[in-house]
C-alpha positions in Angstrom: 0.0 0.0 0.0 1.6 3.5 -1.2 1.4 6.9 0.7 -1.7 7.9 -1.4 -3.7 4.9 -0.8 -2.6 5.5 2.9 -3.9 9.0 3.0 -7.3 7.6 0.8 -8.1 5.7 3.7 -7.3 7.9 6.5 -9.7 9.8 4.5 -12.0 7.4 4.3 -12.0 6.4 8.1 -12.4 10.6 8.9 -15.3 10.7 6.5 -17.3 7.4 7.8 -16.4 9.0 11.5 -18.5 12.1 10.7 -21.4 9.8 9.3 -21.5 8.0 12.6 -21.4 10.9 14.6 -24.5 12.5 12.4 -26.0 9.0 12.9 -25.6 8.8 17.0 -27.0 12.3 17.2 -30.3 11.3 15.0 -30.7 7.6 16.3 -28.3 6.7 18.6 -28.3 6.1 22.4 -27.2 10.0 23.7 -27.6 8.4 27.3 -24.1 6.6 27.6 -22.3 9.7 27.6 -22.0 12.7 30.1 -20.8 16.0 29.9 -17.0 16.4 29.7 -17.5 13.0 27.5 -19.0 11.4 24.5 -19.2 8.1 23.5 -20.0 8.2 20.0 -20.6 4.5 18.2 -18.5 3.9 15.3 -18.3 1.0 12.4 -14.9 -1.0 12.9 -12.5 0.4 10.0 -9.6 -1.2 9.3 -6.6 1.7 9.4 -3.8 1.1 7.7 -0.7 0.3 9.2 3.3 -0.7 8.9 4.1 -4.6 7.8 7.5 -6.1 8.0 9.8 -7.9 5.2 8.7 -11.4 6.5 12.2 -12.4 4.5 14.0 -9.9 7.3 12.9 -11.7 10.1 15.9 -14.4 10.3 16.2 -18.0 9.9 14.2 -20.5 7.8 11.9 -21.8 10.0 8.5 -21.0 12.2 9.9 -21.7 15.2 9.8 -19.1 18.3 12.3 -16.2 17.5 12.8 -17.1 13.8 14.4 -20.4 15.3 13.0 -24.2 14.3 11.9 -26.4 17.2 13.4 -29.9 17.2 11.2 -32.2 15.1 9.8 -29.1 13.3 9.4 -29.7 9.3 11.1 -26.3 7.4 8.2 -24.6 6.0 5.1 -26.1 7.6 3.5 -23.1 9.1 2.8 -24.1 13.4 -0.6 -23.2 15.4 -0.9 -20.0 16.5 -3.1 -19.0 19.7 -6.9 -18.4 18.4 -6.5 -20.6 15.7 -8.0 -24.0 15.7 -11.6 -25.3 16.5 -13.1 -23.0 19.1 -16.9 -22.4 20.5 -19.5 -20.6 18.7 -20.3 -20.0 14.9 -18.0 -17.8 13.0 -19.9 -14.3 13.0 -21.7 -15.0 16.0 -20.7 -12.5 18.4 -21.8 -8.8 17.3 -18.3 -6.8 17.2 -19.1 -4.6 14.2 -19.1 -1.4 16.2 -17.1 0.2 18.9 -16.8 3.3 20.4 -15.0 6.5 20.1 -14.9 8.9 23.0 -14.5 12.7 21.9 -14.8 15.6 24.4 -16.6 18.3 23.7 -13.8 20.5 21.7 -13.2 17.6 19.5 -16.8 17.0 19.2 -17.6 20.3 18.2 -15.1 20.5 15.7 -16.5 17.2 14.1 -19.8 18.7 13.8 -18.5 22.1 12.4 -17.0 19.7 9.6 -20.1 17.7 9.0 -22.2 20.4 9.0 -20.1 23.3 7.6 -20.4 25.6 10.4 -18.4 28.5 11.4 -19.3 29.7 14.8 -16.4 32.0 16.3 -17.1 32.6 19.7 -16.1 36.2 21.0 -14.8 36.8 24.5 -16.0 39.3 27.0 -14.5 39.2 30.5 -11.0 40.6 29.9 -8.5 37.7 32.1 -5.2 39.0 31.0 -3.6 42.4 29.4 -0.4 41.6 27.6 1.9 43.6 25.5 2.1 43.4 22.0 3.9 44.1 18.6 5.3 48.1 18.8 2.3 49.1 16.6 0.9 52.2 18.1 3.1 55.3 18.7 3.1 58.7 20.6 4.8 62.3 20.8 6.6 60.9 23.6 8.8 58.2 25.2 12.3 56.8 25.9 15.1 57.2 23.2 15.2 53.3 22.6 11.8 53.2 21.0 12.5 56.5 18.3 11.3 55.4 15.3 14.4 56.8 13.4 12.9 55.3 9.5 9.5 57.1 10.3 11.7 60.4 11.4 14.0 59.9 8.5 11.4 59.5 6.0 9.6 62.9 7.4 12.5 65.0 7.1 13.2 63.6 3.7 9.8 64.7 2.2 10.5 68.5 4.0 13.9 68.4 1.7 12.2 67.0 -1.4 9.5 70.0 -0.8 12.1 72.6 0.4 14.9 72.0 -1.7 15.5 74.0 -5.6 18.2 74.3 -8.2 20.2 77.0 -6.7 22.7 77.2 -9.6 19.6 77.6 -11.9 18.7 80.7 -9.8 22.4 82.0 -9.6 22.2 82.0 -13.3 19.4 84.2 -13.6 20.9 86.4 -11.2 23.8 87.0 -14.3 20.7 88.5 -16.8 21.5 91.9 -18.2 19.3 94.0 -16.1 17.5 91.8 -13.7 16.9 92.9 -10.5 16.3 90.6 -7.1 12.6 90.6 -7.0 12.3 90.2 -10.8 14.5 86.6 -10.1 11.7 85.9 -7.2 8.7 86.4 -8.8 9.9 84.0 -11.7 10.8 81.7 -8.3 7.5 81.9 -7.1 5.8 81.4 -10.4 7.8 78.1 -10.7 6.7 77.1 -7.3 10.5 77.5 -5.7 10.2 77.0 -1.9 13.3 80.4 -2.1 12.8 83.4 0.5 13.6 87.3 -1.0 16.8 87.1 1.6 18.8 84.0 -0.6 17.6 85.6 -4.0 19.6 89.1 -2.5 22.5 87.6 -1.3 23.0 85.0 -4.4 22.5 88.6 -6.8 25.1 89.8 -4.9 27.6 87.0 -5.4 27.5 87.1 -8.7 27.4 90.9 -9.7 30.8 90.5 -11.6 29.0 88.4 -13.8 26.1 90.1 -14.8 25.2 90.7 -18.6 26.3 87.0 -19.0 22.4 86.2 -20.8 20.4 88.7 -22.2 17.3 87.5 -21.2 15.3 85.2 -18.6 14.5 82.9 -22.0 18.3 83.1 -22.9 18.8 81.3 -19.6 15.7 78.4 -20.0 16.9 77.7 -23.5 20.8 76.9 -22.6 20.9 75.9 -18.8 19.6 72.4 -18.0 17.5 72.7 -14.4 18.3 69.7 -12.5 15.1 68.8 -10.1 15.9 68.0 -6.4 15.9 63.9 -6.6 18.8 64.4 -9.5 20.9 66.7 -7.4 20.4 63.6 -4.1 21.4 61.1 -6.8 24.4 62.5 -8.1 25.5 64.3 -4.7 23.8 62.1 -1.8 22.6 63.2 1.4 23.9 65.9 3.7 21.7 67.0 5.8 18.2 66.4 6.2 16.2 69.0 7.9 14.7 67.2 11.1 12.1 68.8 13.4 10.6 68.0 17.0 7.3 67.2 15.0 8.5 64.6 13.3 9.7 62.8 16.7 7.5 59.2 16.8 7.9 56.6 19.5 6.8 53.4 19.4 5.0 51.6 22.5 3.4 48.1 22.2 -0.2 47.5 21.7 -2.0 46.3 24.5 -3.7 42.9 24.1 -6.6 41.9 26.1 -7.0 38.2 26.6 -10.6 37.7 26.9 -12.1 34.4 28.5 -15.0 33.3 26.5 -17.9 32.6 29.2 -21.4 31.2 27.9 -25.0 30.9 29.8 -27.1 28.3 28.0 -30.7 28.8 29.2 -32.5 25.5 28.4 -36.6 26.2 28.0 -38.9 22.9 28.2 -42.8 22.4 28.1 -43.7 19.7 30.5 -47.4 20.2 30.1 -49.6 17.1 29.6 -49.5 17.1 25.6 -45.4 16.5 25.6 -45.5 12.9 25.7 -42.5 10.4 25.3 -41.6 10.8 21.5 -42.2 14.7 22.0 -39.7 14.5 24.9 -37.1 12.6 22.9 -37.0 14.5 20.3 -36.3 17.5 22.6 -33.4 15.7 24.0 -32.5 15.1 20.8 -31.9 18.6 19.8 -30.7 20.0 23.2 -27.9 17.7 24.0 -25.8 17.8 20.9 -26.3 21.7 21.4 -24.9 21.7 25.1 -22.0 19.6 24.2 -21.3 21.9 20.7 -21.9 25.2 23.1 -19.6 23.3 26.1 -16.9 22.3 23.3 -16.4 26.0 21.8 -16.5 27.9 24.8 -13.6 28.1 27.3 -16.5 28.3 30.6 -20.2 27.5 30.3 -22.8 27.6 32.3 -26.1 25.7 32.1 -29.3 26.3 32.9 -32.5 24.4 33.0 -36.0 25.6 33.3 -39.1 23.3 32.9 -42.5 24.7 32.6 -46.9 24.1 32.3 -48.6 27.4 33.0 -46.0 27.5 35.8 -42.2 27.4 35.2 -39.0 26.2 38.3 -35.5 25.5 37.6 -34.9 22.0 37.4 -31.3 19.9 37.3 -29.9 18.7 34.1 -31.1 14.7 34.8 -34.4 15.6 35.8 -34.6 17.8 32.5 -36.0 15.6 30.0 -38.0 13.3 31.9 -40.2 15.5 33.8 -44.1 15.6 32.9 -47.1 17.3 34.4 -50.8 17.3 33.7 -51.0 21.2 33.6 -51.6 23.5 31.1 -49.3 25.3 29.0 -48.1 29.1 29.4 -44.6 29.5 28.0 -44.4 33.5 28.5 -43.9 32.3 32.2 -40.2 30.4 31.0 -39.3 33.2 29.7 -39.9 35.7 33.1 -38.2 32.7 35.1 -34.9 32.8 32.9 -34.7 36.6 32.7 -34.6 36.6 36.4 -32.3 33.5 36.4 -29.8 35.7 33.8 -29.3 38.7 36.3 -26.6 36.4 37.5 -25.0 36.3 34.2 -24.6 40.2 32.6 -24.9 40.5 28.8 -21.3 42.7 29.0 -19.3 39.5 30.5 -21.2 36.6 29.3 -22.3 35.1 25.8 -26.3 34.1 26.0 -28.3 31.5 24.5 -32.1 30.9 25.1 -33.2 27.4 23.4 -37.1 26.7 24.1 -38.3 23.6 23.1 -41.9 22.5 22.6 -45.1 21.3 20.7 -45.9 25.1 19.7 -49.4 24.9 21.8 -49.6 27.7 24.0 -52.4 29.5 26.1 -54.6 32.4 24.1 -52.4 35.5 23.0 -49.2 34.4 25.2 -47.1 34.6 22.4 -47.7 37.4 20.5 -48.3 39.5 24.0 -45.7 38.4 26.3 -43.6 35.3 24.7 -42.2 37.9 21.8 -41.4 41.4 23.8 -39.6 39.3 26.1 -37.0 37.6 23.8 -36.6 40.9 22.6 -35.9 42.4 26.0 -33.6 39.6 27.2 -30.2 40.1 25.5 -28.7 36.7 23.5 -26.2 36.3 21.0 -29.5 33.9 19.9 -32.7 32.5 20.7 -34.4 29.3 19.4 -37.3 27.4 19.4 -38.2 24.1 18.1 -41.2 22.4 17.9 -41.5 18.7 18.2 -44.8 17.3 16.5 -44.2 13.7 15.5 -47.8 13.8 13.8 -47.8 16.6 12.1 -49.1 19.9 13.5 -52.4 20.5 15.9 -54.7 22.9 15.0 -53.5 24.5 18.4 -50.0 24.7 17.9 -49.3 27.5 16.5 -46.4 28.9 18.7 -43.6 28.4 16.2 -45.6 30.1 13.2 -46.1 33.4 15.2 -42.8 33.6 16.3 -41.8 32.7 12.2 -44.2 35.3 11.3 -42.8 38.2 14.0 -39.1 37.3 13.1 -39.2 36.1 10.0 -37.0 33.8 8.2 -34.0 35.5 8.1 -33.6 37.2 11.5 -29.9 37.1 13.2 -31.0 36.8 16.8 -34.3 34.5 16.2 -34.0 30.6 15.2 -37.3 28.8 14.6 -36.9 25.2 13.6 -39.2 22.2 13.2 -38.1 18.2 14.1 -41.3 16.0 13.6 -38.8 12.8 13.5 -35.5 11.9 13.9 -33.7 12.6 10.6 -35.0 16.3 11.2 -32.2 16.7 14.1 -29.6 17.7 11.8 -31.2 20.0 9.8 -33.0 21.9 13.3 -29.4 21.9 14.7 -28.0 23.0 11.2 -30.5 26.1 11.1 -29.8 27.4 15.0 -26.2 27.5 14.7 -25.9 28.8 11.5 -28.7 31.5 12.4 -26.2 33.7 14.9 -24.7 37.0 13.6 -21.4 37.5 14.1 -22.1 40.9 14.9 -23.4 40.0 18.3 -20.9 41.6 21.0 
């Protein structure tokens, strides 16, 4: 087996890894494993591996060690343990699966591979302030941290804008008749950063030369003006005019390390119409999410709220099992986790609300209390899935209205439907992928 057909395989077993972990969330037994754990069932796949030359091993018989036992014909191949008549039918005992733990980091990232997510959690309580690359600057600071390049390249631009041919002006200085502020206007006309004072003194220098040209033109047509990045090139750099101004020093950025804290607020109806499958399904959906939510965050917290018409905070075991014979009022969840998220502030902690229910609610709950409540409770998303294994009752209409208020397309608002099984996916698919990532 080459390299290639190694790495096909190792492909191979990566690929059928993610199909059993989408297959254990939809069907599989989500009992066996606990928080900080999961025990995800997978088919056995045979991995590819190293062999040795058997004609390295040494000698020329099957003895132990390479060596042939006394009495031992060369080439007859001896008993090894396990082979041999033994009890039971061949393919008898079940030993097609096994399993694969995965915390929750790992398992997270499996999922964001299977289902193509992208979720970047943002921290918010600031841990740890470090220093970082010299990125920012000031006016001020110690000599060591002068940025001389930045200095340098200041004063350069000054000399490129301050500098002129001063042998061009010397020669119009030598016109018959020209007189110092007939040579500076002509400066000033070509833009020549030159004061009245240099024009003076250079007429001066040269007064035994005067009447040399007859005219400015005279001096245009037969003297070649050399611009200031010719006169650096040929003669270099001698000074550079620096100033105080152009001073920069450089001082590192500071770097908060943020700790990524999250609040999962877990909403159930126990009402009498969630029977079993209803329940299931719920646990379904919920329990990949904690362990997702649990894998990408560095801290999270968990909370659990059951409700009827009534709602209490319950524990995580007694989440999924508990059923009443009470009606249903789902506005009162909501009033019970915004009081329960007081303990965790919006501007250190990353919130999620998931609700989880058949959609039937008492009259006008939703659309008078359910809705302005998720938007007065601050979350980087809320959810709500509706689990009707037979299709929907005329009374549950909870997930429409909150659809219908939302709409499809809102950053903060999931809705999502899981009549069976195979629905799972797609429900945790959509409240995932529904968060914005401008949520701070």
């Amino acid at each position: 087996m080459g390299l290639r057909d190694d790495l096909d395989r190792f492909r191979e077993v990566g690929e059928q890894r993610r199909e059993d972990l989408a297959e254990f969330i939809q069907y599989g037994d989500l009992g066996g494993s606990g928080p900080g754990q999961i025990n995800v069932p997978v088919k056995i796949v045979s991995l590819p591996e190293f062999a040795y030359d058997q004609r390295d091993q040494g000698g020329v018989g099957q003895g132990e060690d390479g060596t042939p036992q006394p009495g031992q014909p060369v080439g007859q191949p001896q008993p090894q343990p396990g082979d041999g008549d033994e009890d039971g039918e061949p393919g008898e005992e079940g030993g097609d699966h096994e399993y694969y733990e995965m915390d929750p980091e790992e398992f997270a990232a499996e999922l964001d591979e299977e289902l193509g997510l992208d979720l970047e959690p943002k921290g918010k309580t600031v841990v740890e302030e470090k220093e970082g690359p010299f990125t920012d600057m000031t006016r001020t600071g110690p000599d060591s941290t002068l940025d001389f390049e930045r200095m340098f390249k200041e004063g350069l631009k000054r000399k490129l804008a301050m500098d002129f041919d001063e042998e061009f002006l010397r020669e119009l200085c030598k016109v018959e008749g020209i007189s110092p502020r007939e040579v500076f206007e002509w400066a000033r006309g070509e833009n020549l950063p030159v004061s009245m004072a240099w024009v003076e003194e250079a007429y001066d220098e040269v007064a035994d030369e005067r009447g040399t040209w007859e005219s400015i033109e005279e001096v245009e047509g037969n003297v070649e003006r050399e611009s200031v990045q010719e006169q650096i090139r040929r003669e270099g750099i001698k000074q550079i005019p620096f100033r105080r101004e152009d001073e920069r020093y450089r001082h590192p950025e500071i770097i908060e390390e943020k700790e990524k804290n999250v609040v999962v607020v877990n909403i159930r109806d126990v009402s009498g119409s969630m029977r079993e499958k209803k329940r299931e399904l719920v646990e379904r959906t919920f329990t990949p999410l904690d362990w997702y939510l649990q894998g990408k965050y560095d801290n999270a917290e968990f909370v659990y709220i059951a409700h009827d018409a009534d709602a209490w905070e319950v524990e995580r075991d007694d989440f999924f099992g508990i059923r009443s014979g009470g009606g249903t009022k789902i506005s009162s969840a909501y009033e019970l986790a915004a009081e329960l998220l007081e303990e965790y502030p919006w501007s250190d902690w990353n919130r999620y609300v998931f609700a989880a229910g058949d959609s039937e609610n008492s009259s006008n709950d939703t659309g008078q209390r359910v809705i302005p409540m998720m938007e007065e409770i601050p979350a980087n998303l809320h959810a709500y899935v509706e689990t009707q294994p037979s299709g929907n009752a005329i009374n549950a209409t909870h997930a429409e209205e909150l659809e219908r208020h939302f709409g499809i397309d809102d950053d903060d608002v999931a809705v999502a439907y899981v009549n069976n099984e195979s629905d799972v996916t797609d429900a945790i698919y959509r409240i995932l992928s529904t968060e914005s990532d401008d949520n701070e």
